[in-house]
N, C-alpha and C positions, 0 to 999 in steps of 0.2 A: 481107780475111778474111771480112768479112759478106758480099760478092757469094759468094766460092767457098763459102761455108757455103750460100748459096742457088739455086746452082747443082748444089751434089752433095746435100745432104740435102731443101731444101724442099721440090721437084717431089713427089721418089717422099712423102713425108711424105703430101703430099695427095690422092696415089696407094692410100696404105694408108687415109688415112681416108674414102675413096670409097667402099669396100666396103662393105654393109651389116652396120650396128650389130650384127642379130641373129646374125652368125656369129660375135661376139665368143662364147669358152667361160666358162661363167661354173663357178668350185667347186661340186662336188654337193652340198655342205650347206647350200650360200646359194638353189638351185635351188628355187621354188616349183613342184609338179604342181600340175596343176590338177582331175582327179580324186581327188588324196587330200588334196585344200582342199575340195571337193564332199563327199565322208566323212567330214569331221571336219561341215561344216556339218551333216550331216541325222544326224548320231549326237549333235550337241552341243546343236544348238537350240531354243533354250527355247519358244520360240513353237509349234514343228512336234513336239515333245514334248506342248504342253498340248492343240494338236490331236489329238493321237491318242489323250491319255488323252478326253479328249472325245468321239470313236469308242467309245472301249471301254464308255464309258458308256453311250451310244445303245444298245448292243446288250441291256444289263440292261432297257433298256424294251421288250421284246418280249414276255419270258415277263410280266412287268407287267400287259400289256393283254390279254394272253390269258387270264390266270382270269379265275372267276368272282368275283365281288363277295363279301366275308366275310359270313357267315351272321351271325346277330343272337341272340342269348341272353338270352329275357328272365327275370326274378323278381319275382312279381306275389304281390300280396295281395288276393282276390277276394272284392268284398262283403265288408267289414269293420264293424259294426255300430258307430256313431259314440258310440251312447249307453255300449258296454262297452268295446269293442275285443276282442272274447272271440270266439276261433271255433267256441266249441261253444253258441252263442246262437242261430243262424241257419242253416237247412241251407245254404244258398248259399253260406257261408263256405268259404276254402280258402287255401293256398299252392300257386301256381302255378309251375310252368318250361315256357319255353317257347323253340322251336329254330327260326328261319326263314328262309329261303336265298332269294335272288331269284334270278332265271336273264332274263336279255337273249335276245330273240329270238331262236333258229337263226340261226347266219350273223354274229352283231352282234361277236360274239366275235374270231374268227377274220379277219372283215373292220378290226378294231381293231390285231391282230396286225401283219395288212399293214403298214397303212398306218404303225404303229412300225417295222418291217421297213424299209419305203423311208426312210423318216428315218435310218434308220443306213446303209442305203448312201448317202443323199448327205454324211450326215456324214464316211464316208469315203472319197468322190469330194470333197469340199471338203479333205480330209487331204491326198490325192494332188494336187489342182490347190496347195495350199499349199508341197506337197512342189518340185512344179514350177518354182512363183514365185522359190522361194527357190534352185534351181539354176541360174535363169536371173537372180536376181540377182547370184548370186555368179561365174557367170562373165561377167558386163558385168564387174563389178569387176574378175574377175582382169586382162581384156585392157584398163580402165582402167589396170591398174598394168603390164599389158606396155609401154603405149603410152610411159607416164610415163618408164619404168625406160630406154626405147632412147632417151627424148628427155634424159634426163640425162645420157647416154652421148654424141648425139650434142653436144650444148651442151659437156660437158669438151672432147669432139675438138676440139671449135670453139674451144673457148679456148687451147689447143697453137697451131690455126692463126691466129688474131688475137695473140697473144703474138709468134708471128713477123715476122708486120706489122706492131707494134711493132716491131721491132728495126730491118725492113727499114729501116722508115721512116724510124725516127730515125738510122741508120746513112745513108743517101742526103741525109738532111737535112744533117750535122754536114760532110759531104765537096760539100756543095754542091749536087747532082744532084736536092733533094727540095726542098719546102713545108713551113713548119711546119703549116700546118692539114692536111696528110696524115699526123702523128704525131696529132692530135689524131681524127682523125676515126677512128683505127684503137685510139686508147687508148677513144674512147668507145664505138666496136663491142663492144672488151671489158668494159667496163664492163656494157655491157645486158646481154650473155653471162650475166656472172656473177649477176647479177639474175634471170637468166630461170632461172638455176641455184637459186637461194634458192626461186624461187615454185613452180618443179616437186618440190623439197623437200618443200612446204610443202602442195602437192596428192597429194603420196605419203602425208604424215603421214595426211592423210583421207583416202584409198579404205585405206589399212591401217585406220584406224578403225574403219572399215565392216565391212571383211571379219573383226575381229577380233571386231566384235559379232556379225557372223553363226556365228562360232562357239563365239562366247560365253566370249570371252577377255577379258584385260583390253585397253582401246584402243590403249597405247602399246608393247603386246608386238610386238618386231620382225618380219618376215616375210622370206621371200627374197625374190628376185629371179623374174618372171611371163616362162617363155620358149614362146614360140608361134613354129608353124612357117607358112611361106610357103601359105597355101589353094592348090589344086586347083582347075581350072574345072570346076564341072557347075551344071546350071541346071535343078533339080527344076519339074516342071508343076505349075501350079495345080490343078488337077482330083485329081490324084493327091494331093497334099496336104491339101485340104477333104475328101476321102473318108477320111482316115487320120486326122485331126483328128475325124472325126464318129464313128468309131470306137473312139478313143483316147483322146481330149482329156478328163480329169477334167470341166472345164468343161463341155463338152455333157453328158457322161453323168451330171453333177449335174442339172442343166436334165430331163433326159431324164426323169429316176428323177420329180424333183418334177410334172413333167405325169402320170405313172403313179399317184403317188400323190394327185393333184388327183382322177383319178377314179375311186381307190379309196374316196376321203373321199364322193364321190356317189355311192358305191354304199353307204355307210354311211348316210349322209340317208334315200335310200330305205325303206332296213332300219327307219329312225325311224317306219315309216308303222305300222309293227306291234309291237304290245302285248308290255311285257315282263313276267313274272308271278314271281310267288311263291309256296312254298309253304312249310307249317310246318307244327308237332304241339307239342301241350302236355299237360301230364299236372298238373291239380290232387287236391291233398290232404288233404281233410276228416278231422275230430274228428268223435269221436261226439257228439251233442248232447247236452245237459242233464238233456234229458227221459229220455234212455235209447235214443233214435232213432238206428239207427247211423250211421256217415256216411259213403257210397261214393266211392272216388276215381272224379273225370272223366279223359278221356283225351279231346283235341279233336285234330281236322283243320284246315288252313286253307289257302285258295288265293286269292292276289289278283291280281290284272289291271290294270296301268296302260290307262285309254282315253286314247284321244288326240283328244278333245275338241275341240281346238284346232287340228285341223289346218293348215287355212289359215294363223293369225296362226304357228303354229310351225314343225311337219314342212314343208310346204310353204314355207313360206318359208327355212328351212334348206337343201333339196334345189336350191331358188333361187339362194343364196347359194353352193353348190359348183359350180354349172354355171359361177356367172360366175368364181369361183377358177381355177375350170379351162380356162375360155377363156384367161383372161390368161396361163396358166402356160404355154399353147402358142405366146402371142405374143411370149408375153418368151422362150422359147428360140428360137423363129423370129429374132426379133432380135439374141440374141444369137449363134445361127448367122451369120448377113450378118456380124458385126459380126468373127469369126473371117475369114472369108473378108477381108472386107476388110483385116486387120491383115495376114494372108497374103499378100497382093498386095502391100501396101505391102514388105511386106518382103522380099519374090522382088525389089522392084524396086531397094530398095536394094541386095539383096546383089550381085545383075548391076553395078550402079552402079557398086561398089568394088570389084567383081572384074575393071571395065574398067581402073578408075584404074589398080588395082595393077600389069595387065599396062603400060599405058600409061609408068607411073613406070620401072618396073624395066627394059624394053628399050629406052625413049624418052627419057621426059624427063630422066630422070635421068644416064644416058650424056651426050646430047649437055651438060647441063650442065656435067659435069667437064671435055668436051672444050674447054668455053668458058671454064673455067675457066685448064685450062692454057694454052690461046693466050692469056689476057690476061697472064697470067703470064710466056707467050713477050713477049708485045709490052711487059710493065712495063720487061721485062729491056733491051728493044731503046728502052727511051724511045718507044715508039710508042702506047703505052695509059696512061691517067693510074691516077692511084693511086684515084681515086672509083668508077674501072671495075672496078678488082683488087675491090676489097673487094663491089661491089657480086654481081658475080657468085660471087664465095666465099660470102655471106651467103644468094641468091639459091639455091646449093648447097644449102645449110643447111635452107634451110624444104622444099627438095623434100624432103630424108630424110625432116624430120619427117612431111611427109605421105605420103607412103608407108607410115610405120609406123603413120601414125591410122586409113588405110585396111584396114590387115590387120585391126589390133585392131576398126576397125567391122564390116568385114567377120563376122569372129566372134560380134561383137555381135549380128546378122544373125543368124546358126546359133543362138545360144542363144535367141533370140526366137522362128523357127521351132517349135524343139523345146518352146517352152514352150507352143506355141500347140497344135501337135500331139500333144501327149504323149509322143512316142516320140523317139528317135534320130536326127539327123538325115541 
């Protein structure tokens, strides 16, 4: 009964579980998208939330730096004679008010504006590259959890077909035709099975943690199932993609803004070279005196002049001080340019990489597997292949799926990393 059981069902069995895991359909309600996991992340996240209110604040310091400086209000009591304290003792006497406004150099103003101005665009080119980080984390995660989700999938199938090998086995053994150490070696295939079943459990509980904090869920909040489709060959140019990255890329165009306002801050220095002044009016108030002497109100002018005395130890050496700011700001985004390019390449090379595997797995290695599959299975039947060879190339089966499906999921990983580099769409 156990041969004809494994002559009519077990073949096609291993037939059906040849086909790739992701054509299995999974229920639309257990279905993870992975655009409206990307939505909930940047509508939910607390992080990319406290960024933007941090933008929004940048931009209150613009009108900031653009007034003027608050005028000064004083209340004076002028010549006050020590021995009365009386103001109709002394014609000098008075109660004063006085009003006086500084004014910063033409230009000092305006060039402070700027330079608040670039601080809030790269606060919000820092928004945007955060924006970025956090879509290309979430989706390495999602296609961590695709990878996870086919490899659970295909480790059950695997355990249907090691459960038959058991049977086999012990059924060829009990009628004489087997080994005991071929029950054993097929109870222990399954055994690690179920193992490898617990551990990928167990790396699902974490990448859901992950993605549950990226949307600022609780950790142990369930999630569906990650289904991704089979990639497309195309192989974007390097050149083309460092030009759209320098374009695009939050990253440079933070870099960029900061070189801009490196020597916007030295054209401020500059402006330090000339005097900023002030001016005011006061109006004092005399009593008549004592004697019968009437007593006229004053009305003053006044205009003051900071000199810059010090130029050298100060302006000058401030003006110093920005040139060399602004050297570095142009070398550390030169740097960080190469350093884009360079992750670009890396990753043009992986993506080619896994896009050979995948075609290699799928029309290659993975066919002729099964096909070896079933001939040992022809030849277990015929006593011509031992039971170490069955299992080995079933198991042998087994890790081509998985890698297969680690390739698609890297593959993607790939595209998310691209787009994260470049800013834009892949």
């Amino acid at each position: 009964m156990k041969r004809s059981l494994l002559r009519a069902g077990f073949i096609p069995l291993l037939l059906i579980l040849a086909l790739p895991v992701s054509g299995i359909s999974q229920p639309r309600d257990s279905t993870l998208v992975l655009d409206e996991l990307i939505h909930k992340v940047l509508t939910q996240n607390p992080e990319l939330q406290a960024s933007f209110q941090g933008w929004e604040a940048s931009k209150t310091r613009i009108t900031q730096q653009e007034a003027l400086p608050d005028p000064t209000l004083g209340l004076n009591l002028m010549n006050l004679p020590v021995n009365s304290f009386s103001f109709d003792q002394e014609p000098m006497s008075g109660k004063q008010i006085s009003l006086m406004q500084s004014f910063p150099f033409p230009g000092k103003l305006s060039l402070k504006g700027d330079i608040a101005r670039s601080d809030s665009e790269i606060s919000l080119h820092r928004h945007r590259e955060l924006k970025n980080h956090l879509v290309k984390k979430t989706s390495q995660s999602y296609f961590d959890l695709y990878y996870i989700d086919q490899a659970i999938a295909t480790v059950k199938n695997n355990q249907e077909v090691l459960k038959e090998f058991v049977e086999i086995a012990e059924t060829r053994y009990g009628v004489g035709k087997g080994v005991q150490p071929d029950v054993l070696r097929a109870q222990v295939a399954l055994s690690k099975m179920i193992d490898r079943e617990l551990r990928l459990s167990q790396q699902r509980e974490t990448v859901q943690a992950q993605i549950n904090t990226l949307m600022n869920e609780p950790a142990a909040a369930p999630i569906g199932k990650a289904v991704v489709s089979e990639p497309e060959p195309e192989r974007p140019e390097l050149m083309a993609l460092t030009q759209q990255a320098d374009s695009s890329s939050p990253l440079l165009s933070a870099w960029k803004t900061a070189v801009r306002q490196r020597g916007q801050q030295v054209d401020l220095a500059r402006k330090d070279r000339y005097p900023d002044f002030a001016v005011g009016v006061a109006y004092t108030q005399r009593n008549e005196l004592q004697n019968g002497m009437p007593g006229y109100d004053f009305l003053s002018a006044m205009f003051n002049v900071k000199i810059p005395l010090f130029y050298h130890k100060k302006q000058g050496k401030k003006i110093q001080e920005t040139h060399i700011n602004q050297y570095s700001a142009k070398f550390r985004y030169e740097n960080i340019k190469n350093s884009v390019e360079q992750e670009l390449q890396q990753a043009l090379s992986n993506l080619e990489k896994n896009q050979r595997l995948i075609d290699l797995y799928r029309t290659g290695i993975i066919p002729q597997a099964e096909e070896s599959l079933e001939s040992s299975m022809a030849g277990y039947q015929n006593d011509n292949v031992d039971f170490l060879s069955l299992l080995d190339s079933e198991l042998t089966l087994f890790q081509f799926r998985l890698d297969y499906h680690r390739f698609i999921a890297d593959y993607h990983k790939e595209v998310a990393e691209i787009e994260a580099l470049t800013g834009s769409e892949f």
